[in-house]
N, C-alpha and C positions, 0 to 999 in steps of 0.2 A: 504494500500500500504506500502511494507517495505521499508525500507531504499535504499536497491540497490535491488527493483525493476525491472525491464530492464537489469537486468546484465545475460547474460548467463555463464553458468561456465561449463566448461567440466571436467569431475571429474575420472582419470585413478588410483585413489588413491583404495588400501587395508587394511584388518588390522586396522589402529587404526589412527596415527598421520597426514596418509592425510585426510582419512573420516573426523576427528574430524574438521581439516581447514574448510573442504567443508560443514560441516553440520552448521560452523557459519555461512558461506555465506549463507546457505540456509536459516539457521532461520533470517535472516535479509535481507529476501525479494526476492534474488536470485533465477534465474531456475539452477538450478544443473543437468546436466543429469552423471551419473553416468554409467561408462561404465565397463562390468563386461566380464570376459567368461564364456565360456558355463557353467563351474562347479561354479559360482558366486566367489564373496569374500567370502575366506576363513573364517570370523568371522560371517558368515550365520548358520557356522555350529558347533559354540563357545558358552559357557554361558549357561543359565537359557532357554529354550525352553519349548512356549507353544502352541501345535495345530500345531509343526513343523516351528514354528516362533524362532529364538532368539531375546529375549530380550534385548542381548547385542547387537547386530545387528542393530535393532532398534533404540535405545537410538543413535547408531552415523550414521544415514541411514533417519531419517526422513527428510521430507520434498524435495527426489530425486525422481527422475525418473530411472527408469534402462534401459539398453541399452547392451544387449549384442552383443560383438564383437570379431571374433578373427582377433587379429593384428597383425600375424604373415601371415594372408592371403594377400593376393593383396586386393582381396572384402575388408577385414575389414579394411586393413589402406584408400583403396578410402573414403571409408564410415567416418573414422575418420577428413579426408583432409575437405570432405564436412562441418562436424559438425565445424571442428577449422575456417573455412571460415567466418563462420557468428558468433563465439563465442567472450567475453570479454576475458575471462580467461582459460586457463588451465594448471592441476596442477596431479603432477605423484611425485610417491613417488619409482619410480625404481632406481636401484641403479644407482650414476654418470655415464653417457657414453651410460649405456644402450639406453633410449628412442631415442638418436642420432642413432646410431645402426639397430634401425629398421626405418631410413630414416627419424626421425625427429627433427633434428639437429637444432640449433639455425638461420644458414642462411636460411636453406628451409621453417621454421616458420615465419621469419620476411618476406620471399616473397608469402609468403602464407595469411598472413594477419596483414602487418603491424602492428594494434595494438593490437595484442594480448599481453596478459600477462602472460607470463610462469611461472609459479611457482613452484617450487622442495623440495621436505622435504625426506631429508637422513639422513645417521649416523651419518656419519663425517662433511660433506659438501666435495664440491663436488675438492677441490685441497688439497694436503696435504699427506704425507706419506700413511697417513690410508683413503685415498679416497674410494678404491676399497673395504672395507671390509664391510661385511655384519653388520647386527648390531640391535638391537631388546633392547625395554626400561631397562630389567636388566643388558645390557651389558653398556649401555648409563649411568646407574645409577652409575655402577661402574666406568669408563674411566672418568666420568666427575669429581669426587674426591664428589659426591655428597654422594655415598654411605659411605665412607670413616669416615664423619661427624656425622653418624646417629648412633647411639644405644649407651646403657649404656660404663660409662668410663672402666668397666674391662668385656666388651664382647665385640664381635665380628663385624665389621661395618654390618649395616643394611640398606636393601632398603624399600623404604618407598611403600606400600600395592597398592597403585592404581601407575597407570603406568605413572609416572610422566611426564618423557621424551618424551613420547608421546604425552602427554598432554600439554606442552610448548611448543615442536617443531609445533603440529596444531595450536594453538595459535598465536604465532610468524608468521607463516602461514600466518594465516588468515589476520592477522594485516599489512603485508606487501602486501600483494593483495590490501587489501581499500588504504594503501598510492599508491599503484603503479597508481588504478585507478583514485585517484585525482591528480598525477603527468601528465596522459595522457591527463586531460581536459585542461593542459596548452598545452603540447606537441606535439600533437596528438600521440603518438608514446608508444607502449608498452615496456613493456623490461621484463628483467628476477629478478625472486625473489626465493631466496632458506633460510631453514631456514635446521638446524639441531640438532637431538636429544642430541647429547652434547654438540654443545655450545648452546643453550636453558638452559639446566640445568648448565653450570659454570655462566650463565649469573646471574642467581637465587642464585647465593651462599651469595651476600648481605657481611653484617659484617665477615664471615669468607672469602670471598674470599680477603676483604681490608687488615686482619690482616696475611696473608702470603705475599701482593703484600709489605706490607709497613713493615713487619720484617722477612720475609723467613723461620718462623715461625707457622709451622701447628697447626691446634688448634686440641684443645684433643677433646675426646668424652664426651658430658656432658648428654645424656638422656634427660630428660625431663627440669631439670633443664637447665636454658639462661646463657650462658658460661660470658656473661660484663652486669650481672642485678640479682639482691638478693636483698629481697625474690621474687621468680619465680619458679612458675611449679605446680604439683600436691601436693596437703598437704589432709590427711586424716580426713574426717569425721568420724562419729561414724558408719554410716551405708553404706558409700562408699569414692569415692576421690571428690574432688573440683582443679578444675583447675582457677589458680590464677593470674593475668600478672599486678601487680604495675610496670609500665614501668620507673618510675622516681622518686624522693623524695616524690614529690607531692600525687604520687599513694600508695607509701609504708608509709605516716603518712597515708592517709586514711585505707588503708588495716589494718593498727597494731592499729590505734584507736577503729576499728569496731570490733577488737577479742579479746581489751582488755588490749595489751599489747604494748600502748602509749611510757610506760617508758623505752623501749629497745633502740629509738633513743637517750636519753643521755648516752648510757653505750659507749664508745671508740669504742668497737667492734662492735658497729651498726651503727656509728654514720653515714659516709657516705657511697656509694655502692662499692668505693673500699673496706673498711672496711668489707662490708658483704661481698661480695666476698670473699672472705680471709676466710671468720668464716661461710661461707654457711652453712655449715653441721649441726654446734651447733646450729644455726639460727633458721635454719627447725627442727630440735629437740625443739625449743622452741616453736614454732608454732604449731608443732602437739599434743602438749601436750595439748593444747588449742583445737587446732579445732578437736579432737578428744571428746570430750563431748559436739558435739552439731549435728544433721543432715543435709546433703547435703545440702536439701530445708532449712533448718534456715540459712545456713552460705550463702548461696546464694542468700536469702531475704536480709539478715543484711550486708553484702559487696558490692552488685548492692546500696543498698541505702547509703553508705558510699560515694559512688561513684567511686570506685573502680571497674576496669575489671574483672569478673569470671564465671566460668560458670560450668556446668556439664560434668562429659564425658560422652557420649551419643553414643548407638549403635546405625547400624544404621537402623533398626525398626522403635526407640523414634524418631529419626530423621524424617522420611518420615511420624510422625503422631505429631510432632512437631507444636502448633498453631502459632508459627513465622513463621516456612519454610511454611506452607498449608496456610501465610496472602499473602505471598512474591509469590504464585502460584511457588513454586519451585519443585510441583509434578503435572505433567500436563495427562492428557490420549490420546489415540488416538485409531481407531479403523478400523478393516478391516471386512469384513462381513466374511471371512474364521477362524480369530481368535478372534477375538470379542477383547473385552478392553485390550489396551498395557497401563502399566504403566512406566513414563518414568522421569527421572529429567528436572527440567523446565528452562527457562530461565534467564539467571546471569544476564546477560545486558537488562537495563529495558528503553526504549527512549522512551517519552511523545509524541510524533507527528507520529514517523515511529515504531511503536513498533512489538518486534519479532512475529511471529506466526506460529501456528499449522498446515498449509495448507493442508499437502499430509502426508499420514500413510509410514509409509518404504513398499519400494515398490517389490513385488514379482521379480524375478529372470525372466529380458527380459522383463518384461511389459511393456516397453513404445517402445520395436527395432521399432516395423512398425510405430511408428509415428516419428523418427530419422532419418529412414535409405530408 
């Protein structure tokens, strides 16, 4: 039995940032029914496909049921009133105003079933100048100043490979759904939850967003290298890179004893991290000159045992045959008789009593209407 068990969830989400909400609920016990039109969600027909399946599909789709409906019909919004009747949650990722628009507005929702839980994940959120505008993770990457912070200090800002914004606003999501529905066990009473793709990501910006609120002061571009921590980042082996993170004195005597080069903390220019800071450059020039005569695997045997953070940079292949990620079950399979083995990323969140599970394969396009509708 998962965690929320008993929760029904009505899932009017596409694309990427509501799926992703709904597929936490789902792997954490939840009925999810997922309601598609005729031509399904649009990322059915995205990604890696095998046997007519995507795999991207998949990965944010397991564990739902499908339900197609059109909701522009009478039939389909009946069909829909029926389902919000007896559901916990439901969660729509159309733009502000829309889902009101087609007659299902916040008063008609709370007379329909008091406790529901609305949940909404958009661009902006749903008041504000830029309410009405459309908006998709690389537009989110950029407006949130996320993108702004990302790539080497003399190129061009960079957005970061997987779709970030997406991925915090379902997040966010999700997380505000589980508080809403333990607010309701006091309450009885549901209410509305919205999360969105940029402020998800300003929310994320950590150390740089302190360092603009508290001097008006954008910070630069620093790559790889940690803009208030030296030595940090990638330093060269003889046969590849080592990714390196002494987060504090403590990390950087261990770091510089294990390569040899102990005696750099009493020179002036190393002494403390403002100091490295300041001298970054020469720093890592002294470092690479060192971890340049020895291989990835030696520096990453002899610095984990220093006690110092490091690691490889790892495609991601090494990754998904990785014997950490394959101890941590963070590649999981699932299987339909028409495609046979889905390979899929596994579960982050690990709970000892309620723990996540593999239930239901992503579900064919309409497969469950006649036991919905």
């Amino acid at each position: 039995m998962g965690a929320l068990d008993g929760i029904r969830v009505v899932d009017l989400t596409r694309i990427l940032a509501g799926p992703f909400c709904t597929v936490l609920l789902a792997d954490m016990g939840a009925e999810v029914v997922k309601i598609e039109p005729a031509s399904g969600d649009p990322v059915r027909g995205q990604g890696v496909a095998s046997d007519g399946l995507s795999w991207y599909f998949a990965q944010f789709n397991r564990n739902k049921k499908s339900v197609v409906l059109d909701l522009y019909s009478e039939a389909g919004k009946q069909s829909l009133r029926k389902l919000l009747r007896d559901a916990d949650v439901v969660v729509e990722n159309y733009r502000p105003g829309v889902f009101a628009s087609m007659g299902f507005d916040a008063a008609h929702l709370a007379a329909l079933n008091p406790r529901l839980i609305v949940a909404s994940v958009n661009g902006y959120g749903s008041s504000g100048p830029y309410a009405d505008r459309p908006s998709f993770d690389f537009i989110a990457q950029a407006m949130s100043g996320f993108m702004s912070v990302n790539g080497a200090p003399d190129g061009p800002p960079q957005r970061a490979a997987p779709p970030m914004s997406d991925l915090v606003a379902g997040l966010y999501c999700a997380f505000g759904v589980v508080c809403a529905l333990q607010s309701r066990e006091r309450s009885g009473r549901g209410q509305q939850v919205e999360s969105s793709l940029t402020g998800g990501l300003i929310s994320m910006l950590a150390y740089l967003s302190a360092q603009v609120l508290a001097t008006g002061r954008n910070p630069e571009r620093t790559g790889n290298d940690h803009p208030i921590a030296a030595p940090y980042g990638l330093f060269e082996a003889s046969d590849g890179e080592i990714a390196v993170a002494p987060s504090n004195d403590t990390y950087v005597e261990r770091f510089l004893r294990a390569i040899g080069l102990p005696h750099l903390l009493n020179d002036p220019a190393y002494r403390d991290n403002a100091a490295r800071v300041s001298n970054r450059a020469q720093l890592n020039a002294c470092i690479n000159e060192i971890t340049r005569t020895r291989t990835v695997d030696e520096w990453i045997t002899a610095i984990n045992a220093a006690g110092c953070p490091c690691g490889r940079v790892m495609s991601l292949d090494e990754v998904f045959r990785d014997p950490q990620v394959l101890a941590q079950q963070m590649v999981i399979e699932s299987q339909r008789p028409s495609q046979g083995v889905i390979r899929m990323t596994g579960f982050p969140v690990k709970l000892s009593a309620t723990p996540c599970e593999l239930r239901l394969p992503p579900p064919e396009l309409g497969e469950h209407t006649a036991e919905y509708t």
